[in-house]
LUMDREN-628692 format. One record per residue: x, y, z of N, C-alpha, C, CB in turn. Coordinates in steps of 0.2 Angstrom, whole numbers, plus 5000, padded with zeros to 4 digits. Glycine has a CB too. Example, Ala and Ser with C-alpha at 12.3 -4.5 7.8 and 13.67 -1.06 7.14 Angstrom:
% LUMDREN-628692
506649725039506249785039506649845039505749785045506449895035506849955036506450005039507049975029
***
This chain:
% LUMDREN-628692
492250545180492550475182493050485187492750435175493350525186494150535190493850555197494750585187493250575199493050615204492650575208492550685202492350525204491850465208492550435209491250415203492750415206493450365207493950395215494150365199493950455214494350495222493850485228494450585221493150465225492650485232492550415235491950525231492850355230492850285231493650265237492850235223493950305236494450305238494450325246494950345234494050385244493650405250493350375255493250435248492950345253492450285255492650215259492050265248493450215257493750165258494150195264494150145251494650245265494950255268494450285274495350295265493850295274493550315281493250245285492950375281493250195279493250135281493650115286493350105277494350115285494850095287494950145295495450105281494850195293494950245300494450225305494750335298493850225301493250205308493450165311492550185308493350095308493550005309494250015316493949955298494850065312495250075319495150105323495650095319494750155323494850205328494250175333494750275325493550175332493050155336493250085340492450165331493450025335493549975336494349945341493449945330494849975339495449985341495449995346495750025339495150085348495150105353494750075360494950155351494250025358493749985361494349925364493149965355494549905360495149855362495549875369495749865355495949945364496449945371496349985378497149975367495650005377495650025384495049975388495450105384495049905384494649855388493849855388494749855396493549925385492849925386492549885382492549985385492549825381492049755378491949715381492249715371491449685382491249605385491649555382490349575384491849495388492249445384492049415378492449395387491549425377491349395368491649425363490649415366491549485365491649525358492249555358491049585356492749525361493549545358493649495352494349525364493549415352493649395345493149445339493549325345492549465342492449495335492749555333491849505335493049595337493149625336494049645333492749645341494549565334494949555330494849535323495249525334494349495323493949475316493849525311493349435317493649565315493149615309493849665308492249665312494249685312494949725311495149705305495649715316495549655307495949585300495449585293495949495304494849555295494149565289494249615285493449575292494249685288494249755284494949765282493849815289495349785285496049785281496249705275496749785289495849655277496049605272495649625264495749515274495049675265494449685260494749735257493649695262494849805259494949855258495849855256494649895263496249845257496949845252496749815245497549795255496549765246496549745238495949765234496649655237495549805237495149835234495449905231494749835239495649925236496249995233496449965227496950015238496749935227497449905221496949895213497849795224496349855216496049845211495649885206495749805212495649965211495150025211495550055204495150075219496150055206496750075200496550035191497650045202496449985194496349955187495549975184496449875187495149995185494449985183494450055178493849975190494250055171494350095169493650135164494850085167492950085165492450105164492250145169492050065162491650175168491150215173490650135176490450275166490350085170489950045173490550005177489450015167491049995177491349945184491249975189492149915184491650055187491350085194490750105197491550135194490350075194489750075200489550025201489150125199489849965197489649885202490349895207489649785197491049915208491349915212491349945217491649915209490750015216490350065221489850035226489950135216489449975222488949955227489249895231488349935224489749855229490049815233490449825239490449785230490649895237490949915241490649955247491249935239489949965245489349975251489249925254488750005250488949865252488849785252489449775257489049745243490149785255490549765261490349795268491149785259490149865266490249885273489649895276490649945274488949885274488349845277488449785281487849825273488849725279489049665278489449675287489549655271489849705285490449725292489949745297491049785290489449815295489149845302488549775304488649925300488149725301487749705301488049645307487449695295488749625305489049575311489049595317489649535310489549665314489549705323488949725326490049785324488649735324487649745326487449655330486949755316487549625326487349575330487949555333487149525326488249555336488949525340488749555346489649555338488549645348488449675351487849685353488849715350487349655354486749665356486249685351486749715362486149675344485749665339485349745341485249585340484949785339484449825341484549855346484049785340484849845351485049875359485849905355485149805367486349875349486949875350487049955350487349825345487749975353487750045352488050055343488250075359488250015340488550015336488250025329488849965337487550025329487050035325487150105322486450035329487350165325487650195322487950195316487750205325488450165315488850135311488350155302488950025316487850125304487450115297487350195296486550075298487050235299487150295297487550325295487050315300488050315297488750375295489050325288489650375302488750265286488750205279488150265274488350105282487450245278487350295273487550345270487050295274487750395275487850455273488550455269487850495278489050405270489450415264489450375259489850415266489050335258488750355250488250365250488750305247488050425252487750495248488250515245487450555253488950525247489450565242489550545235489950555244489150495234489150485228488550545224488950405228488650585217488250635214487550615209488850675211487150565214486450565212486350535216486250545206485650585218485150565225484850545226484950595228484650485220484550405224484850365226484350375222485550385225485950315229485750335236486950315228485750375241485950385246485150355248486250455248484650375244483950325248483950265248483150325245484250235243484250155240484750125245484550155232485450165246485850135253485350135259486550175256484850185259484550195266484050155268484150255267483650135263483250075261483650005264482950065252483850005259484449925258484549925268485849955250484849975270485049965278484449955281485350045283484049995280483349985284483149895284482650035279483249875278482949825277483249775281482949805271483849775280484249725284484249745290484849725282484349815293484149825300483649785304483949885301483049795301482349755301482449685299481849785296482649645296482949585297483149565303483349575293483649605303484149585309483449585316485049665310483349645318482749645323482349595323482349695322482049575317481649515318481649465321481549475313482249455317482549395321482849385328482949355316483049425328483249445337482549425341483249535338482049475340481549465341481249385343481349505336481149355340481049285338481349245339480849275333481749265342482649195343482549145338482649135352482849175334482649115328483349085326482349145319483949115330484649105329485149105337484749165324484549085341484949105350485349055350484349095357485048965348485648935347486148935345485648915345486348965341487048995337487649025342486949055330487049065346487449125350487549185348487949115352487449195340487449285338487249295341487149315331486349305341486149345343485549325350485849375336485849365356485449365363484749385361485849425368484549375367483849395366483949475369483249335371483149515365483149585366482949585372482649635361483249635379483149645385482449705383483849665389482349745378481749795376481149745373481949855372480349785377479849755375479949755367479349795378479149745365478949735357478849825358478149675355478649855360478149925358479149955358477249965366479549955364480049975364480749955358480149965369480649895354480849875350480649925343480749825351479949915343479949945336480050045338478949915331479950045345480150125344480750145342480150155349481450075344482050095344482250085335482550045350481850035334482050005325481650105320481149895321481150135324480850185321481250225320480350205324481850235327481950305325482550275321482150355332482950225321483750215316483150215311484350135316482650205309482550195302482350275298481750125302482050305303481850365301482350425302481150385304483150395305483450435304483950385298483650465310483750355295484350325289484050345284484450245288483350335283483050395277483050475278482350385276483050505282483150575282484050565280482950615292484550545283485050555280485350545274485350525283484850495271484850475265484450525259484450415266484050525260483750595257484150655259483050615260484250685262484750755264485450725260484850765273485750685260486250655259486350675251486250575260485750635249485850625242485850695237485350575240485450735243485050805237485650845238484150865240485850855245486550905245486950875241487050925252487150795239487650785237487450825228487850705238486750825227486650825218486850905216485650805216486550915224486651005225487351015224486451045232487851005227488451025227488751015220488850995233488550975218488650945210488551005205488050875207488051025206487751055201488151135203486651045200487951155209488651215211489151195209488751225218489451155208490251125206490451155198490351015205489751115197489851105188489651185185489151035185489251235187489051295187489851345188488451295193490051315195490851355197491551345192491151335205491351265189491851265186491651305178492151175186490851305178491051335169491251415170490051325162490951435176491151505177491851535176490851525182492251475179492751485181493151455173492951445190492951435170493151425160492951485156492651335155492351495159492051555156492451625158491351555159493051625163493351685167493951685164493451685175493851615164494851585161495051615152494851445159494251595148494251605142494451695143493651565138493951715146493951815146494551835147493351855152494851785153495551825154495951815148496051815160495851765145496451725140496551785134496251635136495851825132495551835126495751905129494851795124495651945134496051995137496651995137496051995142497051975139497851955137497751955130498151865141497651915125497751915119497851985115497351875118497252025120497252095115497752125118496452145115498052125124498352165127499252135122498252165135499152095123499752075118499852065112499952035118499152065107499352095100499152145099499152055095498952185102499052265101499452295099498952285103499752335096500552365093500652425097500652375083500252475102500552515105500452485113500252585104501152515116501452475120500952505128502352485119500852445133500152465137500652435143499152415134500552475150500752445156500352475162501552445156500252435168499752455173500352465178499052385176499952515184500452505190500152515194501052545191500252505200499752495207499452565207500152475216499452555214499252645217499952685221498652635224500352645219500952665224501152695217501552605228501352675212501352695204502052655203501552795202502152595206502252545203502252495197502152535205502552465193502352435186502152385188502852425181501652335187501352285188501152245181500752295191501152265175501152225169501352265165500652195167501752235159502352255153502052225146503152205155501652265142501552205136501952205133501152205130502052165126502852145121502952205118502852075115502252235115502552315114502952355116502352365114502652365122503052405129503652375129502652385138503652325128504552285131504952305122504552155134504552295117504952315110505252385110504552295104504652425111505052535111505252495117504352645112505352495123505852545128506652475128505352565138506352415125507052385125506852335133507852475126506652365137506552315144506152285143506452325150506352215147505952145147505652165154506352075146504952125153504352125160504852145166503852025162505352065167505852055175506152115177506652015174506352155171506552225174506152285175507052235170505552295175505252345175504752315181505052375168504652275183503952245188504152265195503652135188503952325197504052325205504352395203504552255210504652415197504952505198504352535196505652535193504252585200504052655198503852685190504652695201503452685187503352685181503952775178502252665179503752805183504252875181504852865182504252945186505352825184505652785181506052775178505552765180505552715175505552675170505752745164504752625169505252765165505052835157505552895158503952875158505852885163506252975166505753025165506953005160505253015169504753065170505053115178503853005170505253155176505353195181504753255186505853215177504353205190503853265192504153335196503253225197504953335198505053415200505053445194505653435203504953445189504853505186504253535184505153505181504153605182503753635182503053585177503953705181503453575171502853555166502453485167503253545158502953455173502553395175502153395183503153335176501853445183501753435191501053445191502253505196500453435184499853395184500253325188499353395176500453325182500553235184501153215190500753195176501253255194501553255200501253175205501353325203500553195205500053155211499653095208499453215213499253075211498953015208498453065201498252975217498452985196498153005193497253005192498452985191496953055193496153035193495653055186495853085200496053075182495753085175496453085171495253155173495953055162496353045160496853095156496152995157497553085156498153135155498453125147498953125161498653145144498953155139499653185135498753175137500053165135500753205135501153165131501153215142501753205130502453185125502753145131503053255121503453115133503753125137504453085133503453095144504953135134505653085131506353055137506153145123506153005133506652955141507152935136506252855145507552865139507852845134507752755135508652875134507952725129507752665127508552605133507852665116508252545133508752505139509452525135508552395141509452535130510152525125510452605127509952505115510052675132510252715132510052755124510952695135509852745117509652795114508952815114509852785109509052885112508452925114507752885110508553025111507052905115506452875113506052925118506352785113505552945113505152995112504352955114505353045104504052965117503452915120502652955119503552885129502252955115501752995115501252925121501453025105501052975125500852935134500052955134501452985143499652915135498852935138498952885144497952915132498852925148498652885158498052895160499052935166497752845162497052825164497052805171496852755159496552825174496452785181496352725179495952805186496652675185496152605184495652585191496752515183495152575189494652585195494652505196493852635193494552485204494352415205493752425210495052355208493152395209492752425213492452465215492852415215492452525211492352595212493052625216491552605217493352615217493952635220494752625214493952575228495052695215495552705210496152625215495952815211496252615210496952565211497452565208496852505210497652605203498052615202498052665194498352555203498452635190498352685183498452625175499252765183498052635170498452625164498752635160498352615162499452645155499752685152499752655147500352695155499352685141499452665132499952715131498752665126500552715127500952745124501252715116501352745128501252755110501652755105502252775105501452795102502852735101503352775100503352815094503952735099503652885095503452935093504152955088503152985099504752905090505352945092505552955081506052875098505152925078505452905071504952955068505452815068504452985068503953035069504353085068503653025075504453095074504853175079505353185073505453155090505953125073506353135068506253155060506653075070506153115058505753155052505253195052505453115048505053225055504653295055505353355057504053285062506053325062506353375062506853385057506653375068506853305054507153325046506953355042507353285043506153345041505953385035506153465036505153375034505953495042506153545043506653595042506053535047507253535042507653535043507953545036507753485048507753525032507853515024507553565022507653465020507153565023506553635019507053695022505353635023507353715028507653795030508253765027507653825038508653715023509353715021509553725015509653665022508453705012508453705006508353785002508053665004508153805007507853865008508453935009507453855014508953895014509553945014510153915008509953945022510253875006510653845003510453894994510453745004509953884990509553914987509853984987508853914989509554034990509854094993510654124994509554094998510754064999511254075000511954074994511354035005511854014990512054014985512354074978511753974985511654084979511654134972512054204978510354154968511854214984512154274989512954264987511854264998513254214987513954194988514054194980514254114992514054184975514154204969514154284968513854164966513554294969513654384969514154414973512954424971514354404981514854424985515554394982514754394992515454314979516154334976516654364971516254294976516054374966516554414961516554474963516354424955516154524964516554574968516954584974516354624969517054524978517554514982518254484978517254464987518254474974518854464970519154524966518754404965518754564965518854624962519154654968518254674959519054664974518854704978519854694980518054694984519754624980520454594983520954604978520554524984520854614974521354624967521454694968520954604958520854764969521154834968521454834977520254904966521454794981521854804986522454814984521754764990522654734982523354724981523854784978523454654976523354804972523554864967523754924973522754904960523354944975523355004980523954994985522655014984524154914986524554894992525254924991524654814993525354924981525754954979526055014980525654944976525755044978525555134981525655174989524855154979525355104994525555144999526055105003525055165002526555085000527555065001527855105008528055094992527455175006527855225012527555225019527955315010527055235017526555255022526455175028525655275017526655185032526555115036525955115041527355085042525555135040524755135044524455125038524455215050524555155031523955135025524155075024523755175018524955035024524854995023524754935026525154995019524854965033524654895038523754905038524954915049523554935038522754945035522654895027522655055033523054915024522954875018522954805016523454875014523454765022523554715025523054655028523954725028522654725033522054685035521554695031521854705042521354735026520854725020521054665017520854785014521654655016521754595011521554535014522554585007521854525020521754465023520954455027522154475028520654495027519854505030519554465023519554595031519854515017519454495008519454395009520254534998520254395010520354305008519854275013521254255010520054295018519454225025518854245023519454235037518654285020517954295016517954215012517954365011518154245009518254225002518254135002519054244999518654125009518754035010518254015013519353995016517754055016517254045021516454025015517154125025516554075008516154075005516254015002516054125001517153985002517153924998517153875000517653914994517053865005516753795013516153835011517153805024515453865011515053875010514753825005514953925010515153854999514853824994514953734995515153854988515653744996515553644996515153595001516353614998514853645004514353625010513753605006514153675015513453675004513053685000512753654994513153714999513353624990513253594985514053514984513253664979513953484989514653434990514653394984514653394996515453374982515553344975515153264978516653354971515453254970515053154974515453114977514853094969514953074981515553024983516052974981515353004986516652944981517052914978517052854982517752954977516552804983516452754989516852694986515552744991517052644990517452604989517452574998518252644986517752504997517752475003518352485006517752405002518252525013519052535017518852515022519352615017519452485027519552475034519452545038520352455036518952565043518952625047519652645053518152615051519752585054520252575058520852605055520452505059521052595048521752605045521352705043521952535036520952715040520752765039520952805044520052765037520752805049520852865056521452845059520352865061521652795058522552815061522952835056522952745063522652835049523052895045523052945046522852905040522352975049521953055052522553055057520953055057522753015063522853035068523753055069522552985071523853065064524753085063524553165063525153045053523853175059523853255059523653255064523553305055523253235068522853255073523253255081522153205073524053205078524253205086524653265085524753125090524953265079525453345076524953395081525353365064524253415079523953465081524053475087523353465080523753435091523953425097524653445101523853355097525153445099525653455101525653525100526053425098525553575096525353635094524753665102524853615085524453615104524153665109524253655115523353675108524053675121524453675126523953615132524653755128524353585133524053505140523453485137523753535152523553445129523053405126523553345128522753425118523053285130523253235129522853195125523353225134522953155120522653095116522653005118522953095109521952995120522152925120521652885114522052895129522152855113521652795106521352715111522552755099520952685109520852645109520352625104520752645115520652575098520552555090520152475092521452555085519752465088519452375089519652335085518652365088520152275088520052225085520052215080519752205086520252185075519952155067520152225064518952125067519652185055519552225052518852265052519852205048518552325051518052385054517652405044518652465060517752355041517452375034516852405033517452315031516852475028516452515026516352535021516452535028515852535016515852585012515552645010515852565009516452695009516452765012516952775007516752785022516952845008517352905003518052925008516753005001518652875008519052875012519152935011519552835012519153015007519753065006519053095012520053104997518353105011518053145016517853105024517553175013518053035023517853025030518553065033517752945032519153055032519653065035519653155036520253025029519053205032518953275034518453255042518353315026517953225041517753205046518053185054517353165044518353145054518853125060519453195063519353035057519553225055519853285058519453335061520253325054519053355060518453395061518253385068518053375057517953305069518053315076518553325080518053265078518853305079519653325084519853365085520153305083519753425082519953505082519353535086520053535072518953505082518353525089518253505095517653505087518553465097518653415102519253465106518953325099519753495104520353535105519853605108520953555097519653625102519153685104518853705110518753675101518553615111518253625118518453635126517953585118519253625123519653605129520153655129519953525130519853715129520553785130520953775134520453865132520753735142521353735145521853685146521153745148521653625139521853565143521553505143521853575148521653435143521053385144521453345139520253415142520653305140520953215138520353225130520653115146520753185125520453165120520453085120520753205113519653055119520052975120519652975114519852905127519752935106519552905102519552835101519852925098518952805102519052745101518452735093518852695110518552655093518452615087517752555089519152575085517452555088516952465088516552455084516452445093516252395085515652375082515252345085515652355078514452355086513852325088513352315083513552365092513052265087512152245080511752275085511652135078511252305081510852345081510152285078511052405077509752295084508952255080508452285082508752185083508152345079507652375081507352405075507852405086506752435076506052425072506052365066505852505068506352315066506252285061507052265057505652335058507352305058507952305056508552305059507852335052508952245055509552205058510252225055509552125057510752225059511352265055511952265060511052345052512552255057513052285061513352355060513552255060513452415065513552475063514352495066513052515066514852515065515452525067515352605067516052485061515552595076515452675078516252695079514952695087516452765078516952795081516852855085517352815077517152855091516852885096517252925096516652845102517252985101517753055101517653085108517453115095517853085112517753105119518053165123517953045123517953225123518353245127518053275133518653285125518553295137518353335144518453405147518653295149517953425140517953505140517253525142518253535133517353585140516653635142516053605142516553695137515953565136515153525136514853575133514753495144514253555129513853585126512953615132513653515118512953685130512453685134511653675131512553745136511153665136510653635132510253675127510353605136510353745128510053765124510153775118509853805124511053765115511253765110511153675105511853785113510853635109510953565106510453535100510953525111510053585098509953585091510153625087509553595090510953655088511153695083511653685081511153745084512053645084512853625084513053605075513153545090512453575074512553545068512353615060511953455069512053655063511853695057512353745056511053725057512553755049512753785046512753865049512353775040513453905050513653975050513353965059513254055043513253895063513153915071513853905073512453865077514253955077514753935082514653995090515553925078515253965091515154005099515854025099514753955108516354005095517054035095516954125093517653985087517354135097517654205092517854215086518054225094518054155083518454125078518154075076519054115078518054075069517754005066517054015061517553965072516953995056516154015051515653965054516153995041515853925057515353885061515053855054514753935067515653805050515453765045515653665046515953805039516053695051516453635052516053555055517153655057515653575059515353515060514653525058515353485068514553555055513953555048514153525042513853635045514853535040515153475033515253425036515753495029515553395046515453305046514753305046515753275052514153325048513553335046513153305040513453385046513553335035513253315027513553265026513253365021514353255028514753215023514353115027515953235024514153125035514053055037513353055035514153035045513053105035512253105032512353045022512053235030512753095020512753055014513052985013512953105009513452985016513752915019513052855021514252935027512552885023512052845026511952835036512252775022512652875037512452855044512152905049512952845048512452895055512252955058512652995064511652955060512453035067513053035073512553035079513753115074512952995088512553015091513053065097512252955093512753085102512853165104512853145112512153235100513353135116512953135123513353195126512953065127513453235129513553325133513153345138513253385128513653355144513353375150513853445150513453315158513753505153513953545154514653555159513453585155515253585157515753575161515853485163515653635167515753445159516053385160515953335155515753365166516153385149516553355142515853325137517353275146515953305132515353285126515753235123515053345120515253185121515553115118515153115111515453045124515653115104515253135098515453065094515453215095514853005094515052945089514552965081514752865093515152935079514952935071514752855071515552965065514252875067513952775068514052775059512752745072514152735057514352695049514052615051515452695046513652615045513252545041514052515040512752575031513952465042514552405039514352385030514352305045514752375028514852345020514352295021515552305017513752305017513352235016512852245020513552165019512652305025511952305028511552375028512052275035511352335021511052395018510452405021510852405010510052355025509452335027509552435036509452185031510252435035510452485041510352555037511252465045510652525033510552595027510152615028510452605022509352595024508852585023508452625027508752525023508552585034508152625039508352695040508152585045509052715042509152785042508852815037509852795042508652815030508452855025507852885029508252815019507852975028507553015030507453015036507153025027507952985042507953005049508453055048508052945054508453095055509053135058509653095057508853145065510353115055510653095054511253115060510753095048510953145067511353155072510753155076511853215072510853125081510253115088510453115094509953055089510253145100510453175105510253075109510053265107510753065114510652985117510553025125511452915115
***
């Protein structure tokens, strides 16, 4: 209805165009006989008086059946109009005859192809009227219509050919117009039918739960599902137009990446670990597909898993099973070493006695004894590692907790040489619940390690915060303390070890000490994160569950409870 109604509008406006342009143009450059300027102001004024309010009234009609008695009146009019200017201008000789033709053929635009014969007929007929009577001066009086200057045989040749070209127009009119219809109606269901496939395409691509993204041939990102945007943290805006290696910190100079260096032309398979927009680590199990358009590669598709909670509990289990395994062992080994290490320390002392004169047995005696004890403390930090008392948890400020720490820690500090400490504590109060007597081991711990790392010197900055955390499902506030210094840095092959039990790289030291902040934040529920570049210092946060969000707890259970970011 809305389409017949635009093509009435149609019908109307070329009205208005011809009537000016043909007639107008006739006006102002003088080409009419002095008769036919009034007709030719008449029928101007005539057709702008018909066709405005016609318009106006086009808006109100809101059946199908007005609109097509409003369709044929409005051919009616403009038969009406050509039939005066036909007779005004020489009847059957007029050049204006035309006029019917370009009538018919626009309503043929109407989409069924009998209107267009039925207008062709309806003209013919009146054409043929009009001739008659020309013909026969049945109206010379009046002065319409002159007499024909063409014979009878020339007459009906001139009526033959407008007539047999008003029905060819008519017929051609009507069939292309049924034709383009039925092409219309065909393109639009194809084009619902493409609409529905893409919609229903999109749909899978967005409820699918592993995360999927295309990129040109340049390797470009071109689409982001909500998976994709949930693991890596970026929304579509920010990833459309970068480089998908990137996006992923896919480094192709190195050796292990350098299949996938080049376009991709079969499909690849790999781990790759990046990090998430929040900067923590995410581990991405990746399949790359060519995408072909046409028989021609255009670019790639990437389906990926997040692997990262995976990876983590597989390195914990591991990770338990060899602790459980040395712990076990180790254990029963440190009770056998310690009783006869205590014997061993007891017949020293006896003997220390005995050699009073002798100053080389008894500077020898000295270092036995003292070798026996750091034993001895080493096996008893073992064990408390090994088997740690319980926790004594209670609601404390973290804030107040480590500025208690930091009386020993600035004391220490002073003790070594060009350490400087800077604090920066958050705001408020930082509530947790924690075993104030071993967090307060933990913050020392760092910081001594923190000293450690800086033999020559350097900045310690300890600061305080808190952030929400909303990811896999679970919401929470966590209160980090951070530990910064600007020392040696951890090297990478050592960064799965820092944390286990009897590893250090001192000359000194049982390599216990950030193995027991290890267990003690582990059992706390949190965890630590780790960020270290070599010769340009390591930043070590301890992240703690706020009071009340256990839902953070929860999730940490059986992850790694330190993670490299």
């Amino acid at each position: 209805m809305n389409d017949f109604r635009t093509r009435l509008y149609w019908i109307m406006g070329l009205r208005i165009a011809i009537v000016t342009l043909i007639l107008g143009l006739s006006l102002t450059f003088q080409a009419v006989k002095g008769g036919w300027i009034e007709t030719f102001y008449v029928l101007i004024i005539v057709t702008y008086v018909l066709t405005i309010p016609s318009a106006i009234l086009l808006r109100a009609i809101t059946t199908p059946a007005a609109l097509t008695v409003f369709f044929w009146a409005q051919v009616g009019i403009d038969f009406l109009l050509e039939t005066v200017l036909v007779a005004r201008t020489g009847g059957v000789e007029s050049p204006f005859a035309v006029l019917y033709v370009m009538t018919v053929a626009v309503a043929s635009l109407v989409p069924r192809r009998r209107v267009g014969l039925l207008a062709a007929c309806f003209c013919i007929i009146l054409f043929g009227l009009l001739t008659n009577i020309q013909m026969h001066g049945l109206i010379e009086e009046w002065g319409w219509l002159s007499p024909s200057r063409l014979t009878v045989p020339e007459t009906f040749q001139t009526f033959g050919v407008y007539a047999l070209a008003l029905l060819v127009v008519g017929i051609l009119g009507g069939t292309l117009t049924e034709q383009l219809q039925q092409a219309d109606r065909s393109l639009r269901e194809k084009e619902q039918g493409l609409t529905r496939l893409q919609v229903f395409h999109e749909n899978i691509v967005h409820s699918i739960s592993s995360g999927v993204f295309t990129a040109d041939a340049l390797g470009r990102i071109t689409s982001f599902n909500p998976a994709a945007q949930e693991a890596t943290g970026y929304t579509i805006t920010h990833v459309v137009g970068r480089p998908w290696r990137e996006v992923f910190n896919w480094h192709p100079n190195q050796e292990s990446d350098e299949p996938l260096s080049g376009a991709v032309a079969t499909t690849k398979r790999f781990e790759v670990e990046c990090k998430r927009a929040d900067g923590n680590r995410l581990i991405l199990g990746m399949t790359l597909s060519p995408l072909h358009e046409q028989g021609k590669q255009a670019g790639l598709v990437g389906v990926f898993k997040d692997l990262t909670q995976i990876r983590d509990l597989e390195e914990e289990m591991r990770r338990k099973e060899w602790l459980a395994s040395l712990g076990e062992m180790s254990a029963g080994m440190a009770h056998e070493i310690r009783n006869p290490l205590g014997a061993l320390a007891g017949a020293m002392q006896m003997l220390r006695k005995d050699a009073m004169e002798d100053e080389t047995d008894r500077r020898l005696m000295d270092i036995a004894i003292r070798e026996a004890t750091r034993l001895d403390n080493i096996i008893t930090e073992f064990l408390q590692y090994a088997r740690p008392p319980a926790l004594n948890l209670a609601e404390h400020d973290l804030n107040k907790v480590l500025a208690e720490t930091l009386d020993l820690v600035q004391h220490e500090a002073r003790t070594r040489s060009k350490i400087k400490i800077v604090t920066s504590l958050a705001t408020g109060s930082l509530t947790a619940l924690v075993d104030q007597d071993q967090l307060r081991q933990v913050f020392w711990n760092m910081a001594t390690n923190a000293f450690e790392a800086m033999p020559d010197g350097g900045q310690l900055t300890i600061s305080t915060s808190c952030r929400h955390i909303d990811a896999g499902g679970r919401k929470g506030d966590v209160i980090e303390v951070a530990f910064q210094d600007t020392g040696e840095g951890i090297p990478l092959q050592n960064f799965d070890k820092i944390f286990l039990p009897f590893f250090t790289t001192k000359k000194e030291g049982s390599g216990l000490g950030l193995a027991a902040v290890h267990r003690i934040v582990d059992l706390h529920g949190g965890w630590i994160k780790v960020e270290s570049q070599e010769r340009q210092g390591s930043r070590f946060v301890v992240c703690m569950p706020r009071s009340g969000d256990a839902g953070v707890r929860l999730w940490h259970e059986g992850r790694t409870p330190w993670k490299r970011s």
